[in-house]
VMD Tcl script that builds the backbone (N, CA, C; Angstrom):
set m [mol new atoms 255]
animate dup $m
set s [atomselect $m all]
$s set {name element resname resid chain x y z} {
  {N N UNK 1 A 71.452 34.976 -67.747}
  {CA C UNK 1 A 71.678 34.178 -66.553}
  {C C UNK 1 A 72.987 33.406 -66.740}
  {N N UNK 2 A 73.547 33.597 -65.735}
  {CA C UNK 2 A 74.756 32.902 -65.754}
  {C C UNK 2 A 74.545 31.412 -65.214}
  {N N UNK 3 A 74.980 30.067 -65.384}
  {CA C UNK 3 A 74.695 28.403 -65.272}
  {C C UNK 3 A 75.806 28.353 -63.935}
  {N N UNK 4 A 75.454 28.645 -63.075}
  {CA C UNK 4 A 75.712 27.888 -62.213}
  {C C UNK 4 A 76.236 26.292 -61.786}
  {N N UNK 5 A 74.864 25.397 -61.497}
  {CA C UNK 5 A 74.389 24.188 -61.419}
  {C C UNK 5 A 73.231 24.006 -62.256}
  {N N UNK 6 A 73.266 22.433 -62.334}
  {CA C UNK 6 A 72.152 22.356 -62.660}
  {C C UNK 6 A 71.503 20.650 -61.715}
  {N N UNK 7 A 70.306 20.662 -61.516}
  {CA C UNK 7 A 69.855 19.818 -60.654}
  {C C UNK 7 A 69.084 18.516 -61.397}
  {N N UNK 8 A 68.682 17.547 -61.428}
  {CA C UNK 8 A 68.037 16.773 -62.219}
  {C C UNK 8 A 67.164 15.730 -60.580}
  {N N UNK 9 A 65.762 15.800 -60.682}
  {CA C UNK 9 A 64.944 15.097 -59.420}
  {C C UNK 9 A 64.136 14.464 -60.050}
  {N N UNK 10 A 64.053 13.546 -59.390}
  {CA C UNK 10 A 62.775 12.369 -60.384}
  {C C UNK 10 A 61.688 12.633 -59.171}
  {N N UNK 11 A 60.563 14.149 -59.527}
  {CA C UNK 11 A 59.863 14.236 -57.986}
  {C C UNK 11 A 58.563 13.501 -58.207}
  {N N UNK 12 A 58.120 12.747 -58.936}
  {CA C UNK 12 A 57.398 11.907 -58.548}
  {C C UNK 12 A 57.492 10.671 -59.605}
  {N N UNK 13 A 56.967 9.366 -59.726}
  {CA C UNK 13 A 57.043 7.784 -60.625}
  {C C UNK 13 A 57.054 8.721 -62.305}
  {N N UNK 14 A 56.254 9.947 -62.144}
  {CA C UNK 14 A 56.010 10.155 -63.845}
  {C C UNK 14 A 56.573 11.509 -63.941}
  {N N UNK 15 A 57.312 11.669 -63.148}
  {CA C UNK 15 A 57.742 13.320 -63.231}
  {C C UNK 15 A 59.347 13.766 -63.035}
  {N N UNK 16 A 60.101 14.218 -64.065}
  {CA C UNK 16 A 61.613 14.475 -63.811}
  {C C UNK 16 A 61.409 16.456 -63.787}
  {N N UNK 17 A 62.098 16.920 -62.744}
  {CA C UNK 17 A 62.433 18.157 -62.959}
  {C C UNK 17 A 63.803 18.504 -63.073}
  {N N UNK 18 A 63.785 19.607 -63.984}
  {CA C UNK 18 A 65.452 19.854 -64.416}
  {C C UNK 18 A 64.970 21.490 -63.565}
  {N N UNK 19 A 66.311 21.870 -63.010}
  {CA C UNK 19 A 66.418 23.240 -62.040}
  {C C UNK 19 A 68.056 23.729 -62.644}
  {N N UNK 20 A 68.206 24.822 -63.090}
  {CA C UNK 20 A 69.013 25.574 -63.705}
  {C C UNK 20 A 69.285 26.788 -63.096}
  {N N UNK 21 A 70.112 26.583 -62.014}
  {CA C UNK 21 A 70.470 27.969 -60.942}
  {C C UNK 21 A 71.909 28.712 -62.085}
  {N N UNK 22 A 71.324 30.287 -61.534}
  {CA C UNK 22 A 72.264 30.762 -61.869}
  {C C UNK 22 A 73.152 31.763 -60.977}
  {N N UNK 23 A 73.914 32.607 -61.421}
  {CA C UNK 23 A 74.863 33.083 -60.239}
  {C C UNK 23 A 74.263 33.834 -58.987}
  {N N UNK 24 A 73.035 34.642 -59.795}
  {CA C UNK 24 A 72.509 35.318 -58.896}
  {C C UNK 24 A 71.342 34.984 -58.043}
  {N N UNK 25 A 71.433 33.747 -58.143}
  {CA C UNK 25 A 69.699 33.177 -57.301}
  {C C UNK 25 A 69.468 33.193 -58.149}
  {N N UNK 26 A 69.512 33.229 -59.599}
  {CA C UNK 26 A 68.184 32.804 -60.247}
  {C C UNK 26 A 67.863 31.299 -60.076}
  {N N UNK 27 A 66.580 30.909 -60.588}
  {CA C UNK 27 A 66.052 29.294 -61.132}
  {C C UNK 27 A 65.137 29.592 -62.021}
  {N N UNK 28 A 65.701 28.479 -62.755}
  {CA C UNK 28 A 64.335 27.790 -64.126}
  {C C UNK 28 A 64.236 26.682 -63.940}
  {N N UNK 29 A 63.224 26.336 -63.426}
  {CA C UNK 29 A 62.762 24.409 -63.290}
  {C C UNK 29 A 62.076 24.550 -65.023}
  {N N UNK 30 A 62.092 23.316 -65.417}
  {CA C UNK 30 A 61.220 22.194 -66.437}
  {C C UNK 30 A 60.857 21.122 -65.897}
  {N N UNK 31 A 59.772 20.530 -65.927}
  {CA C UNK 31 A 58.829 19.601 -65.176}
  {C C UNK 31 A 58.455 18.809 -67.168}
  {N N UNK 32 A 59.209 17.701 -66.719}
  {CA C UNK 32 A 58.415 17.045 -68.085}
  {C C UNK 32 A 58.266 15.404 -67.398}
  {N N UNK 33 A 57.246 14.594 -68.157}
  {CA C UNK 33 A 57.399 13.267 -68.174}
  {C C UNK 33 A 58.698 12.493 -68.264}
  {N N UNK 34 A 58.036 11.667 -67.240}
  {CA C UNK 34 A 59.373 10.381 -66.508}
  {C C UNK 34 A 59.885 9.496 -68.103}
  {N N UNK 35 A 58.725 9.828 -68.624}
  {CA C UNK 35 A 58.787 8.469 -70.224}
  {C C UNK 35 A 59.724 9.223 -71.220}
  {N N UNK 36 A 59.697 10.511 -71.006}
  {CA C UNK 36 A 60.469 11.887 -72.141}
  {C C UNK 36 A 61.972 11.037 -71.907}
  {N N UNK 37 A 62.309 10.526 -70.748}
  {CA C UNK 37 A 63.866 10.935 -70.754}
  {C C UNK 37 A 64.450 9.435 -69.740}
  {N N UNK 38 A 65.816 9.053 -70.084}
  {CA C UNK 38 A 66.029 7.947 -69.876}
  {C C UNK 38 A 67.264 8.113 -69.043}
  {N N UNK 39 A 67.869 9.108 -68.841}
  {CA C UNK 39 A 68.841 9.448 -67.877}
  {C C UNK 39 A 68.840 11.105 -67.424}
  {N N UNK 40 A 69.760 11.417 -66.734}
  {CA C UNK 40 A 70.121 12.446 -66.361}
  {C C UNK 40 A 70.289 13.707 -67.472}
  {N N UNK 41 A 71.456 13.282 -67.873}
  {CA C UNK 41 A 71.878 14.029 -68.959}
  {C C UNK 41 A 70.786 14.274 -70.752}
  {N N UNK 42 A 70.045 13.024 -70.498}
  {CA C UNK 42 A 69.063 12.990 -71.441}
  {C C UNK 42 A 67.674 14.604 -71.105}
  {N N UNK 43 A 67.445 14.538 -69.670}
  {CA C UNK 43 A 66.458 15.568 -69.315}
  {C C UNK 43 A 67.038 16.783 -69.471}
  {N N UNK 44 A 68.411 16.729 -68.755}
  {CA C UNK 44 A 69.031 17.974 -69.369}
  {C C UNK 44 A 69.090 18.865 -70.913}
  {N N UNK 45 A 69.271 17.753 -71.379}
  {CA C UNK 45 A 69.091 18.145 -73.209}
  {C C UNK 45 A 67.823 18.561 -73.483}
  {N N UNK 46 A 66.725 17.584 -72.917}
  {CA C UNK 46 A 65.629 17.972 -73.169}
  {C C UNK 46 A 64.935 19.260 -72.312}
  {N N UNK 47 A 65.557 19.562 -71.784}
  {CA C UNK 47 A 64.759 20.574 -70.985}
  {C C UNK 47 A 65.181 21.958 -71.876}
  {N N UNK 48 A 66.677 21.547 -72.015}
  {CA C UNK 48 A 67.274 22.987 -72.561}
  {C C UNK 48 A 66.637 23.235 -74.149}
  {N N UNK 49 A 66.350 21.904 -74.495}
  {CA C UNK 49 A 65.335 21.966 -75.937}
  {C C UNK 49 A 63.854 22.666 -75.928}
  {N N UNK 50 A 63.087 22.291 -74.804}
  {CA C UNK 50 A 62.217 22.960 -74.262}
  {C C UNK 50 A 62.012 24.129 -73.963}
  {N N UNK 51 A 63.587 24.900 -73.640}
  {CA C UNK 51 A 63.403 26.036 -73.366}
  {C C UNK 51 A 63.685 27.103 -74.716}
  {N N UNK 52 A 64.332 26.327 -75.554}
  {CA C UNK 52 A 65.134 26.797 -76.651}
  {C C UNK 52 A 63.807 27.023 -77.565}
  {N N UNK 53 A 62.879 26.311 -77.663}
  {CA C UNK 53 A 61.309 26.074 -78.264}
  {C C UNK 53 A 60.223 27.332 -77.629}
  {N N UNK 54 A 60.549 27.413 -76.653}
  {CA C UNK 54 A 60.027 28.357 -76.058}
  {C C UNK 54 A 59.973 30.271 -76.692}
  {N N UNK 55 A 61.503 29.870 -76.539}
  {CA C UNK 55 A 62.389 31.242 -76.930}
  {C C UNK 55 A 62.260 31.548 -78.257}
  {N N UNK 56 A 62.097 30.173 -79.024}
  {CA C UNK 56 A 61.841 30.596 -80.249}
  {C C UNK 56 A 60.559 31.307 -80.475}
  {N N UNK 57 A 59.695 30.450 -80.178}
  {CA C UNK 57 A 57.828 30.885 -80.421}
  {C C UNK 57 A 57.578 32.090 -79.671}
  {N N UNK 58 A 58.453 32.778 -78.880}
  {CA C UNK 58 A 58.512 33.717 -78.117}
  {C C UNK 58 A 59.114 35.312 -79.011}
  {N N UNK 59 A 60.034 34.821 -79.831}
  {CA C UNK 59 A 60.254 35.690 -80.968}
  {C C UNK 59 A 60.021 35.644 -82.584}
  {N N UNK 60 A 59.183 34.639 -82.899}
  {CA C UNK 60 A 58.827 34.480 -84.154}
  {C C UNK 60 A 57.201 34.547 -83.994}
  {N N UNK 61 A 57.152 35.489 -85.260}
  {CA C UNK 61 A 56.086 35.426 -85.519}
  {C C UNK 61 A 55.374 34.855 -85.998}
  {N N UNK 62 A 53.919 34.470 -86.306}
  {CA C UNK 62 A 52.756 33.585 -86.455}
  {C C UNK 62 A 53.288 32.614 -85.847}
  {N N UNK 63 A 52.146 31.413 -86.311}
  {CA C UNK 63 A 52.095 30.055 -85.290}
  {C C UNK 63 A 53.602 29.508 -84.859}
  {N N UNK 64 A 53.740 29.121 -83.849}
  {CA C UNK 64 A 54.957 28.670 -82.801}
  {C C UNK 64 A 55.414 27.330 -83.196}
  {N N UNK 65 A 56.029 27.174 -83.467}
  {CA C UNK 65 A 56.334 25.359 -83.678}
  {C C UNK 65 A 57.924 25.009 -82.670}
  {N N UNK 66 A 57.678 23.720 -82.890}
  {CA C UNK 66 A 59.042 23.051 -81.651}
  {C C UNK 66 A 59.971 22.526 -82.945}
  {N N UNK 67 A 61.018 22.160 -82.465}
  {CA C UNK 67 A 61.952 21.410 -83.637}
  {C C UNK 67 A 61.556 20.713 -84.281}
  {N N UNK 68 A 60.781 19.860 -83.907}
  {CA C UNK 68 A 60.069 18.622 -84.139}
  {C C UNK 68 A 58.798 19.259 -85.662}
  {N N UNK 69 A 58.705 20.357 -85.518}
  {CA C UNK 69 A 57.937 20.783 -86.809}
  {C C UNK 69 A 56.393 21.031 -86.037}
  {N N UNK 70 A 56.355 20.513 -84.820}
  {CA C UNK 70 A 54.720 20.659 -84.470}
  {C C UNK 70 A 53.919 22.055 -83.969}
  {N N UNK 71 A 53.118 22.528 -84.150}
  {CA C UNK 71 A 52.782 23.943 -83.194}
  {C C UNK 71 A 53.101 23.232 -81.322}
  {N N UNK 72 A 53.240 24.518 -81.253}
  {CA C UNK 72 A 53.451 24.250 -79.796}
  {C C UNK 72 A 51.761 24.214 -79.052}
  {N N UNK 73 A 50.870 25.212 -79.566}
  {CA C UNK 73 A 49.420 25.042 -79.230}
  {C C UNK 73 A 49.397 23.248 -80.042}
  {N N UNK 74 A 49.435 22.508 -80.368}
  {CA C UNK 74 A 49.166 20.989 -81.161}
  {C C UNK 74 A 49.958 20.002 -80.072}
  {N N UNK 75 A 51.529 21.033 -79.294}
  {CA C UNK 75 A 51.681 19.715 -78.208}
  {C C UNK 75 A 51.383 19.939 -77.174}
  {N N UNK 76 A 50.438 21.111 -76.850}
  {CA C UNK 76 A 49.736 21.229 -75.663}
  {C C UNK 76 A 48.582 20.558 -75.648}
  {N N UNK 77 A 48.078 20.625 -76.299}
  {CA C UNK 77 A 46.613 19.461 -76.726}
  {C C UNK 77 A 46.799 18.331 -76.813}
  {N N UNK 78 A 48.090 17.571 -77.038}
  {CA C UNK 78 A 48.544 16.393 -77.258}
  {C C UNK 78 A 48.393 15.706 -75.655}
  {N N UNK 79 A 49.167 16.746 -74.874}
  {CA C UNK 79 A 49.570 16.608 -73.378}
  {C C UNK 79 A 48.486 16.534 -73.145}
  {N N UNK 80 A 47.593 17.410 -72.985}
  {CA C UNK 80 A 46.107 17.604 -72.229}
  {C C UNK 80 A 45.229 16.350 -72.547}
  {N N UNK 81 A 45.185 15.538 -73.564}
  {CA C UNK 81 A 44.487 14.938 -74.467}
  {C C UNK 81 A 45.335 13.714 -73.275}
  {N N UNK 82 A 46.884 13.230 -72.883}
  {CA C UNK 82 A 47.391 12.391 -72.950}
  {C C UNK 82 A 47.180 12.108 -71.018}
  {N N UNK 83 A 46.991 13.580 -70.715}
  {CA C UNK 83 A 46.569 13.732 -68.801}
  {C C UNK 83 A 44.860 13.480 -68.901}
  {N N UNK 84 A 44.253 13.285 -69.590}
  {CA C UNK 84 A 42.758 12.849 -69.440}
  {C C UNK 84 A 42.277 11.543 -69.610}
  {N N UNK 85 A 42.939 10.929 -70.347}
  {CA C UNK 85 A 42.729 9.656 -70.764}
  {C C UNK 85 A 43.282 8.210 -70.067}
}
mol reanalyze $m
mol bondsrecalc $m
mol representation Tube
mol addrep $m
């Protein structure tokens, strides 16, 4: 995909989405927490970290981990654990 633009929306009090158009119509939104990120350019980083985490656990084999050293199944449970409570 070629980077186009990129969009940054605060669409709701707890929610920033990052949107990553590319030449051809494409889009990749990331939807993370309002608390993750403290500016614009901050969600940006983080989104592209997000996606970079992705890509990794997407080509490595056994358990998936993020930069951060955590499984990625450990920060999905974290999240789920953090939307229930």
């Amino acid at each position: 995909m070629h980077l186009v633009r990129t969009n940054v929306a605060r669409t709701t009090e707890a929610t920033v989405t990052v949107e990553f158009h590319g030449e051809g119509n494409e889009l990749v939104a990331v939807r993370m927490s309002a608390d993750s990120v403290s500016s614009d350019d901050d969600a940006i980083a983080f989104a592209a970290q997000m996606l970079e985490d992705l890509r990794i656990a997407a080509t490595t084999p056994g358990p998936a981990t993020t930069c951060e050293g955590a499984s990625i199944a450990e920060m999905l449970a974290a999240e789920e654990a953090m939307k229930s409570s």
